[in-house]
C-alpha positions as CSV (number, residue, x, y, z in Angstrom):
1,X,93.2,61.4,108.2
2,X,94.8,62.7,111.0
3,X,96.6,61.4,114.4
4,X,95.5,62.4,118.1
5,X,92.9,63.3,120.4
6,X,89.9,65.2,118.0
7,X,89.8,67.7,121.4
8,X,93.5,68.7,120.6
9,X,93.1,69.1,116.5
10,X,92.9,72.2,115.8
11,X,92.6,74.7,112.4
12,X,93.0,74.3,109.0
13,X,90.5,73.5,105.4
14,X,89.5,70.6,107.0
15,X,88.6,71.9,110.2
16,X,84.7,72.5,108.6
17,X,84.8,69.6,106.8
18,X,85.1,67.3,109.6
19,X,82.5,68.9,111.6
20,X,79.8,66.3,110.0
21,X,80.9,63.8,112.1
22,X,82.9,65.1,115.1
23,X,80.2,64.1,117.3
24,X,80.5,60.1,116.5
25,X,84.2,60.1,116.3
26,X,85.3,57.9,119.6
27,X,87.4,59.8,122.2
28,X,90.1,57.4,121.5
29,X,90.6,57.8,117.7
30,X,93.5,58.7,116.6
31,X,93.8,61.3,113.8
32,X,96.8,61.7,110.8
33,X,97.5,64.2,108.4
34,X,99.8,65.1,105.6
35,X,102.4,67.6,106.3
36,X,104.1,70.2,104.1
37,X,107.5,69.6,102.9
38,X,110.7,69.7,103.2
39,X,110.3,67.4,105.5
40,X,112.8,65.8,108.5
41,X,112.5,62.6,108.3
42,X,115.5,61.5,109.5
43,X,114.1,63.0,113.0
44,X,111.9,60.6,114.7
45,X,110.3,63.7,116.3
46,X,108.8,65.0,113.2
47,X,106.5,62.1,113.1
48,X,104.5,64.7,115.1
49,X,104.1,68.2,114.3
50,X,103.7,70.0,117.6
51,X,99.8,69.7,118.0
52,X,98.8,66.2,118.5
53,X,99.0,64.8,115.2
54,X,100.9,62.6,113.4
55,X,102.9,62.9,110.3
56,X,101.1,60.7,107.8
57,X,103.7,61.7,105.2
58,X,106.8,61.0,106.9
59,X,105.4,57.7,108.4
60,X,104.7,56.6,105.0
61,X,108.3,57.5,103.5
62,X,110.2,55.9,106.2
63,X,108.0,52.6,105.7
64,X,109.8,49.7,104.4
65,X,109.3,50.2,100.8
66,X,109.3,46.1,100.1
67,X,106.3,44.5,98.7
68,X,103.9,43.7,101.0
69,X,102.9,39.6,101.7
70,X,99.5,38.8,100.6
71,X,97.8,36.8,103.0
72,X,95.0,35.6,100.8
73,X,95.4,35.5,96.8
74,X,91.7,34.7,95.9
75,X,92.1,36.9,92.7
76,X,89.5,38.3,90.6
77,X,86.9,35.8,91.9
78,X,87.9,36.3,95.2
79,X,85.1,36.9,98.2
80,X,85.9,41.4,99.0
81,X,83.2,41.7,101.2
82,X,79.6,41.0,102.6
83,X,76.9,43.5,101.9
84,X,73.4,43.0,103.7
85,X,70.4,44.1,102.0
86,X,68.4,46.9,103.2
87,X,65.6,44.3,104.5
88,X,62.8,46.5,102.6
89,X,60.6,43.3,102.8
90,X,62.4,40.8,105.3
91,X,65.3,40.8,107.6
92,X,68.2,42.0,106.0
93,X,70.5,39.3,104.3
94,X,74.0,39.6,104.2
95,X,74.9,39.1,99.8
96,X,78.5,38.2,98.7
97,X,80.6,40.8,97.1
98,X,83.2,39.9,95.0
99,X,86.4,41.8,93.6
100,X,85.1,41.8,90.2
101,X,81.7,42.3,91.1
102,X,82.8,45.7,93.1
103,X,85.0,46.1,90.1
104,X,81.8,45.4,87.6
105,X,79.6,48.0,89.4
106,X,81.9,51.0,90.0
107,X,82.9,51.2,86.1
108,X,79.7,50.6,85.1
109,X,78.9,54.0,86.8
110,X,81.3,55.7,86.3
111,X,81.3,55.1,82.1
112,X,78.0,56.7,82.1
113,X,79.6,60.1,81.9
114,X,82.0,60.6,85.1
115,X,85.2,62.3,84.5
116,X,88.8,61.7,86.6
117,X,88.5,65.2,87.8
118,X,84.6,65.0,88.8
119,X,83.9,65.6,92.7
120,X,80.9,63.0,93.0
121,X,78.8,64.0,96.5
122,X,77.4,61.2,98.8
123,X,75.4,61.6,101.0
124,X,74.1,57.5,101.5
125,X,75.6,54.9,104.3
126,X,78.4,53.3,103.0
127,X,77.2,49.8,104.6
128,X,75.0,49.7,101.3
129,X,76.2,48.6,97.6
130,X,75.0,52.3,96.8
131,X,77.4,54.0,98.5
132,X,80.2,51.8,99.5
133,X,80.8,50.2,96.6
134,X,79.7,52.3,93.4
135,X,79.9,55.5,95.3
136,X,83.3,55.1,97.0
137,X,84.4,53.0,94.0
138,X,84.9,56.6,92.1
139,X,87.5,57.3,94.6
140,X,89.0,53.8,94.9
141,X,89.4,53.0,91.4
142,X,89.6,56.1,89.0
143,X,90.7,59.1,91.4
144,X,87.6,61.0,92.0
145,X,87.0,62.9,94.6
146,X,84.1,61.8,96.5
147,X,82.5,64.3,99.2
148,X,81.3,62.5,102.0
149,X,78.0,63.4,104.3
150,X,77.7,61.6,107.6
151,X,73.8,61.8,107.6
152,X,71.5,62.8,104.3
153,X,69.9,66.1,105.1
154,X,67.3,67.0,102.6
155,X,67.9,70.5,103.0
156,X,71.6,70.6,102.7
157,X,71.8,68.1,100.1
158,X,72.5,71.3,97.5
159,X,74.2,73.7,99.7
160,X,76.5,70.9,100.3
161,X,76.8,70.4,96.7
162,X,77.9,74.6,96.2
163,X,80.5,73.9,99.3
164,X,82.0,71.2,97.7
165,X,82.1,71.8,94.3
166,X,80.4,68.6,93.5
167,X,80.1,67.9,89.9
168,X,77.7,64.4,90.2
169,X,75.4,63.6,92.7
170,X,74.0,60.2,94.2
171,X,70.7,59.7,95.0
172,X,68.6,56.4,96.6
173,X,64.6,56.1,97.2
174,X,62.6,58.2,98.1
175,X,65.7,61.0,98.8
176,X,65.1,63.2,95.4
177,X,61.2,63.4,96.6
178,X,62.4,64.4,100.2
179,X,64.8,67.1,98.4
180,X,61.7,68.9,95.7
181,X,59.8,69.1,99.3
182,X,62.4,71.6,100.8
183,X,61.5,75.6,100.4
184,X,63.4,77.2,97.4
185,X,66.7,77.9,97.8
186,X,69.7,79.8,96.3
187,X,71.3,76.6,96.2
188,X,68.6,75.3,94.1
189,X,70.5,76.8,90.9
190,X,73.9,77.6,92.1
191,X,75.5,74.3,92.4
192,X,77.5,72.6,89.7
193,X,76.0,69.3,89.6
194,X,75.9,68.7,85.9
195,X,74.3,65.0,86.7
196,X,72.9,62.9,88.8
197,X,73.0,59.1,89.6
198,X,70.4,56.8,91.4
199,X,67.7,54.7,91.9
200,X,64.4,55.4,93.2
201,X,63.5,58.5,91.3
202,X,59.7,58.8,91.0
203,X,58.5,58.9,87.1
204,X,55.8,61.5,88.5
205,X,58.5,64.1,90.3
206,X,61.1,63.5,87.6
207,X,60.7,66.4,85.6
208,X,59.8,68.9,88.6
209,X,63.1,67.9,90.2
210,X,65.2,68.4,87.2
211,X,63.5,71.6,86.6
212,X,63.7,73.3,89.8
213,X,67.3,72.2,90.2
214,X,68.3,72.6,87.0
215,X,69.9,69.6,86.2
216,X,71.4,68.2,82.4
217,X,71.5,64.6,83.0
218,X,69.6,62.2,85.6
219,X,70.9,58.7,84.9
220,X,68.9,56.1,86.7
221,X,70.2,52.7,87.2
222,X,68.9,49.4,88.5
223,X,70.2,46.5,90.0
224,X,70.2,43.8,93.2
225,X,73.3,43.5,95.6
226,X,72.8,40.0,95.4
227,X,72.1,40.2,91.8
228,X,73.8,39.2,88.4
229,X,72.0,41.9,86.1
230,X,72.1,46.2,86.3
231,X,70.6,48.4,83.6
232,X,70.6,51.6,83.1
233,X,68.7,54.6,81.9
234,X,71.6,56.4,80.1
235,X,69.3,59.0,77.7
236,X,67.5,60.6,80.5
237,X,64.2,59.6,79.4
238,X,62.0,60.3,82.6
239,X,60.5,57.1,84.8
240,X,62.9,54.5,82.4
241,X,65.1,52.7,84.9
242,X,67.2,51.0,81.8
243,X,66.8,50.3,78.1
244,X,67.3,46.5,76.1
245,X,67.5,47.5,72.7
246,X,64.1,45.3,71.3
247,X,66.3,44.5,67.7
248,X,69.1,42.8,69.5
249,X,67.4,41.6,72.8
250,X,70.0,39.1,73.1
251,X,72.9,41.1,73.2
252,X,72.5,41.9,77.0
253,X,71.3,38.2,79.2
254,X,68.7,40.1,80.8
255,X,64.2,39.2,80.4
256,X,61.8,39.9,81.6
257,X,59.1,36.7,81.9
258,X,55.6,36.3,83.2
259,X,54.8,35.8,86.3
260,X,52.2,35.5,89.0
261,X,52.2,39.0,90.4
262,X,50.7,37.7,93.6
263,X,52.5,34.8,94.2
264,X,56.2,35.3,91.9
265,X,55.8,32.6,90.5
266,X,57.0,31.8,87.0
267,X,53.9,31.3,84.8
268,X,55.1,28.3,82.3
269,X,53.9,27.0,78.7
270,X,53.1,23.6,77.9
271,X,56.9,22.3,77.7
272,X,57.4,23.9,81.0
273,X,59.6,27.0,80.2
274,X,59.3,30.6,81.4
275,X,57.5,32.6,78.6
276,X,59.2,36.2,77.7
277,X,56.9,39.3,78.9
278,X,55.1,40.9,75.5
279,X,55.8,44.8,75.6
280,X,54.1,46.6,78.3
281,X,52.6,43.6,79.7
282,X,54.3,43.5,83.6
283,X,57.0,40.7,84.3
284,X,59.8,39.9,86.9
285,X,63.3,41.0,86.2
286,X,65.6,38.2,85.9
287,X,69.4,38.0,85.0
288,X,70.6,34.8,83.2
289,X,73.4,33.1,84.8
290,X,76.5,31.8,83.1
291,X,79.3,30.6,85.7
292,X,82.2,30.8,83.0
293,X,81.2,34.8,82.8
294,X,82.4,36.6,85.8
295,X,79.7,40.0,84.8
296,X,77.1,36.9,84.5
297,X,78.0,34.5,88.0
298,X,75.6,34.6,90.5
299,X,77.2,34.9,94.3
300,X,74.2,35.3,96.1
301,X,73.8,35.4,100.1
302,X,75.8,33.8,102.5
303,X,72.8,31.7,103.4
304,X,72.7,29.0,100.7
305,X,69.3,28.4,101.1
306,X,67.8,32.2,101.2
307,X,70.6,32.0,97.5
308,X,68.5,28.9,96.3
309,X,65.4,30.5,96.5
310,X,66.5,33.5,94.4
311,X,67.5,31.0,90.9
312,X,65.0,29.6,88.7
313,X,65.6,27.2,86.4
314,X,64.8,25.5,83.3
315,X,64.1,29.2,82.0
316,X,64.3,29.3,78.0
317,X,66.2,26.0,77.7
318,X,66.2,22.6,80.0
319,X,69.4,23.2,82.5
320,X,70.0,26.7,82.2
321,X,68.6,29.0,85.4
322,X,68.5,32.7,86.3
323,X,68.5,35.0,89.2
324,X,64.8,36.0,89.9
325,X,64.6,39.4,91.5
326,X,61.3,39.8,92.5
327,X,60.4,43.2,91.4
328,X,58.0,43.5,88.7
329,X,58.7,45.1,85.5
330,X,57.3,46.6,82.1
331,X,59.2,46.9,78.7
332,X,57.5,49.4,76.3
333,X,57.7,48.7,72.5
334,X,61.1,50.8,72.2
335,X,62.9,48.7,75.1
336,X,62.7,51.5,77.9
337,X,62.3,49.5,81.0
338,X,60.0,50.9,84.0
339,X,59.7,49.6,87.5
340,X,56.1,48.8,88.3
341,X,56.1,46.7,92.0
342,X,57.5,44.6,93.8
343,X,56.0,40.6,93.7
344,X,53.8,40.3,96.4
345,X,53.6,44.0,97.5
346,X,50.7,44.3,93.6
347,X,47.5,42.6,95.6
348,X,44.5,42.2,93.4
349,X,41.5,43.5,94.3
350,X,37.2,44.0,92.6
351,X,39.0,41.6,90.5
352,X,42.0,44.0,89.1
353,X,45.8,44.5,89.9
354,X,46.9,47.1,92.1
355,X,50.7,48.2,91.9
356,X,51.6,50.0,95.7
357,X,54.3,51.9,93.7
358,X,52.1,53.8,91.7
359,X,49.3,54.4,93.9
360,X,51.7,55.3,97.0
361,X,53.2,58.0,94.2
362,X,49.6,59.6,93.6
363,X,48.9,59.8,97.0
364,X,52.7,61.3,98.0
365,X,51.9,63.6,95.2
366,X,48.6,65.4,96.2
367,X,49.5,65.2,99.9
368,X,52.6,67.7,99.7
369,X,55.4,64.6,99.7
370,X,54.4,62.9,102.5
371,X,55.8,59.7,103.4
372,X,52.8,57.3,102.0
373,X,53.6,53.5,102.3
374,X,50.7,51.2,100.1
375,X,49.6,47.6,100.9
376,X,46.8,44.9,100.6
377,X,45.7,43.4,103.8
378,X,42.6,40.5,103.8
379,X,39.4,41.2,104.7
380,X,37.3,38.3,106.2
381,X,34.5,36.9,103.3
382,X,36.0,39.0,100.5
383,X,38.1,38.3,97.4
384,X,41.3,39.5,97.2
385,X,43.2,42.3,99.3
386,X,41.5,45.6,100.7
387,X,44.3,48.2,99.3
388,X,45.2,50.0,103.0
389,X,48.0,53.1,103.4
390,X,50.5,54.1,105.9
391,X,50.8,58.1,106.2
392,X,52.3,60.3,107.9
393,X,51.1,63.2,109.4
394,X,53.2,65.1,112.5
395,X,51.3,68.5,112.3
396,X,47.9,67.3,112.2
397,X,47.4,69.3,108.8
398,X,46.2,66.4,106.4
399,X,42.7,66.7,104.5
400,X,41.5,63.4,104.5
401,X,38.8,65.0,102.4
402,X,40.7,66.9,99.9
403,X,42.8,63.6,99.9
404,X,39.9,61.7,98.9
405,X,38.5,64.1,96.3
406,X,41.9,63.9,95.1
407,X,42.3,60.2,94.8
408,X,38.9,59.8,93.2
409,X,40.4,61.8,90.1
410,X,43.8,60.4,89.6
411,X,43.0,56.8,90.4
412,X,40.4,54.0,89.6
413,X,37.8,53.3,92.1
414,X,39.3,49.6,92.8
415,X,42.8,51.0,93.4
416,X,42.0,54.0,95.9
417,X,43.2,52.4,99.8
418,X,40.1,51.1,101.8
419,X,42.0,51.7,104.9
420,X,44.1,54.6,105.5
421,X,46.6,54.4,109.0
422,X,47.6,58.1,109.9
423,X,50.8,57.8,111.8
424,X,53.6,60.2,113.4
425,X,56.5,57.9,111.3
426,X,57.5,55.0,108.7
427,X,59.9,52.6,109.3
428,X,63.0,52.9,106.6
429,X,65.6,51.1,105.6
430,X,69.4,52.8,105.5
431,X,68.8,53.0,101.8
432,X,65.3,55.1,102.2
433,X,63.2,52.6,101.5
434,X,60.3,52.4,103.2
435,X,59.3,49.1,105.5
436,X,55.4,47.5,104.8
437,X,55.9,43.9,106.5
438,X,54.8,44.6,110.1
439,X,51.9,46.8,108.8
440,X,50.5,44.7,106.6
441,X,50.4,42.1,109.6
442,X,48.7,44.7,111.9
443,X,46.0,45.1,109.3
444,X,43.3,47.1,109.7
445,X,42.7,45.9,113.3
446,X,42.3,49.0,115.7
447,X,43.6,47.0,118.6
448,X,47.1,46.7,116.7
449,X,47.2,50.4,115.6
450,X,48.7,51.7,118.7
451,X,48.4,55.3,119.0
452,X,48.0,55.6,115.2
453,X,44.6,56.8,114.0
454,X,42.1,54.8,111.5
455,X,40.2,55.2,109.1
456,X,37.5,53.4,106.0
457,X,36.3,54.6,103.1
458,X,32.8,54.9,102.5
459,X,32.0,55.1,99.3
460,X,28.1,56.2,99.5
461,X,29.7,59.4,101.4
462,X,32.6,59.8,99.5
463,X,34.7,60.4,102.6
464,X,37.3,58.7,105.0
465,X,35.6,57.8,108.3
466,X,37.2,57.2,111.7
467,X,37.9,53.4,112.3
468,X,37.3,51.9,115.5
469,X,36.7,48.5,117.1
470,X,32.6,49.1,116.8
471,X,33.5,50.0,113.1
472,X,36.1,46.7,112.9
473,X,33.6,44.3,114.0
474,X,31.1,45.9,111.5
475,X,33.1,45.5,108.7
476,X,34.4,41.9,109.9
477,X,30.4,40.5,110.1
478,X,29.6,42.3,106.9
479,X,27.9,45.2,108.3
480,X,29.7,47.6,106.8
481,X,30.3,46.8,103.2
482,X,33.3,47.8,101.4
């Protein structure tokens, strides 16, 4: 902090530290900054110290030291603040952040091994839960330093860990993947990052990352900002985004249920209840709601309607309800919980379930981390979705061969994309999540592709060919069979 024009500041540590984001800060802002002592504080010209900036220190111990009036006494319960999603599959919705729920989620990081003295680096926008609330929440509530980057840069994200000393990292979607695609680096090995915290950590990079960097402890976590229910993954056991224990299921009110994976819909027995998920058969995450529980209350969005749609009830017993979260989920026979999709991003396809999140990791994987976004779009006269992907490709260096050859091993025959869209970008979110909506309404249509480049696969050749309205109208009259 530090008072004054940032033209006029001048020297000191922070002088590089600031740097990041020198270049956003308004002409206007004013600057503070602590000053050494003894201090003068009898002298109202010390409140400036010669160079444009203002004594923070001796403003503070000349301010009235009387309690200050609160102007709202909401308490615990009470509305903090209004965090909108990341709009991965919508427009963004603005969820309702209580004191204890920012209370709730910071402690629940940081009793997963952070100490007082840790310096926890962050390099994710603060307008997300992520990093405004769990990340910052180190600082705010238990005295951690927290080392803050303006902008996530792949390749600093370890060099900035040596410069600051950081002793825990944070990570979000598809940042750690981003990070093992950077050349090797002294900083690879000579930071102190003992662990690292996240979501979004591929199961099929997990053990490269922590390898190459050389790092003791990953814990990934998983949760909704609009949610009631966060597990964890607290033994490091790679791909596991939390763990249920399966001899005391009940200890923790989270399920997972069946569900239509196309639809998200609950799938009901003959009284009309949700059935529970058998291990490793996919289900929807939900969080059981109890209103006298603060850790269990539901807050939801601002919108009450866009909250409504997010509860189902009559789950295990008539009148009780849960938050739904939409993302589809497997428990193994021990209780390690994996992420599998999201409810109406699996499409179903030659009569079998396709999960985007597991073929857009095989395809990132065998096309040197590219950005790869998976979904089904309908094809006129045939059942189900046509699996199609959004890649990117700025040099003009993919194989769309070799890619082939290489999807033909790793995946089944129904889940290799149809339709592949080669493009310069993706869409993401601030949270590095990666946008499918407006492509999977563009479809496979050539005339909505823009400058992006086509493409089908024929199986006969075993190849990619280029798509183009000839080829479009082919496939749409049944031509060209897929």
């Amino acid at each position: 902090l530090g008072i004054g024009d940032w033209e006029d500041w001048k020297g000191g540590n922070w002088a590089s530290a600031i740097q990041d984001v020198a270049k956003d800060l308004r002409p206007s802002l004013k600057l503070f900054k602590f000053s050494q002592r003894p201090l003068k504080t009898s002298n109202s010209k010390s409140e400036g110290s010669g160079d444009g900036i203002a004594d923070f220190t001796n403003l503070v111990e000349t301010t009235s030291p009387a309690p200050w009036t609160l102007a709202d006494a909401d308490g615990f319960q009470g509305k903090l603040l209004y965090i909108y999603t990341s709009g991965t599959t919508g427009l963004p919705k603005a969820a309702v952040i209580s004191n204890a729920r920012f209370v709730f989620m910071a402690t629940g990081l940081h009793y997963m091994g952070l100490e007082g003295n840790d310096v926890f680096y962050c390099p994710l926008p603060l307008y997300h839960t992520a990093g405004g609330v769990i990340s910052v929440g180190q600082a705010i509530i238990f005295g951690c330093t927290v080392a803050l980057k303006a902008k996530f840069s792949a390749s600093q994200y370890f060099p900035d860990c040596v410069k600051y000393k950081a002793t825990a990292a944070h990570y979000i979607g598809e940042m750690c993947r981003y990070v093992l695609a950077t050349p090797p680096s002294p900083a690879d090995t000579q930071h102190s990052v003992r662990v690292i915290y996240g979501n979004g950590l591929r199961p099929q990079i997990w053990k490269d990352f922590v390898k190459r960097f050389n790092i003791q402890s990953v814990t990934e976590f998983y949760g909704a900002t609009e949610g009631n229910a966060n597990i964890a993954n607290v033994d490091g056991t790679p791909g596991a985004i939390g763990f249920v224990s399966r001899i005391f299921p009940k200890v923790y009110p989270i399920a997972i249920i069946k569900v239509n994976q196309e639809t998200g819909e609950p799938i009901r027995n003959s009284k009309g209840l949700c059935q529970l998920a058998e291990p490793n058969e996919p289900g929807v995450f939900i969080g059981k709601i109890q209103a006298s529980n603060p850790a269990r209350q539901y807050l939801g969005y601002v919108d009450k309607a866009a909250s409504d749609k997010k509860v189902v009830q009559n789950v295990f017993h008539f009148g009780d309800s849960a938050f739904i979260s939409g993302d589809i989920l497997v428990a193994d026979e021990f209780g390690y919980l994996f992420f599998r999709d999201r409810t109406g991003d699996t499409f179903r396809w030659r009569g079998e379930n396709v999960s985007t999140t597991e073929v857009e990791a095989a395809i990132s994987r065998v096309a040197d981390h590219r950005d790869a976004v998976v979904y089904g779009v309908l094809v006129p006269n045939t059942e189900g979705r046509a699996g199609m992907c959004g890649i990117v490709d700025v040099d003009g260096t993919l194989d769309l061969d070799k890619l082939c050859r290489d999807l033909a091993r790793d995946l089944p025959v129904y889940a290799r994309p149809v339709f592949i869209r080669v493009m310069d970008s993706l869409d993401m979110t601030g949270t590095f999540k990666m946008k499918k909506t407006d492509l999977q309404k563009d479809g496979f249509d050539p005339k909505l592709a823009k400058k992006d480049r086509l493409y089908y696969l024929d199986l006969k050749q075993g190849r990619y060919l280029p798509l183009g309205v000839e080829e479009y109208d082919k496939i749409i009259s049944g031509q060209i069979r897929l």
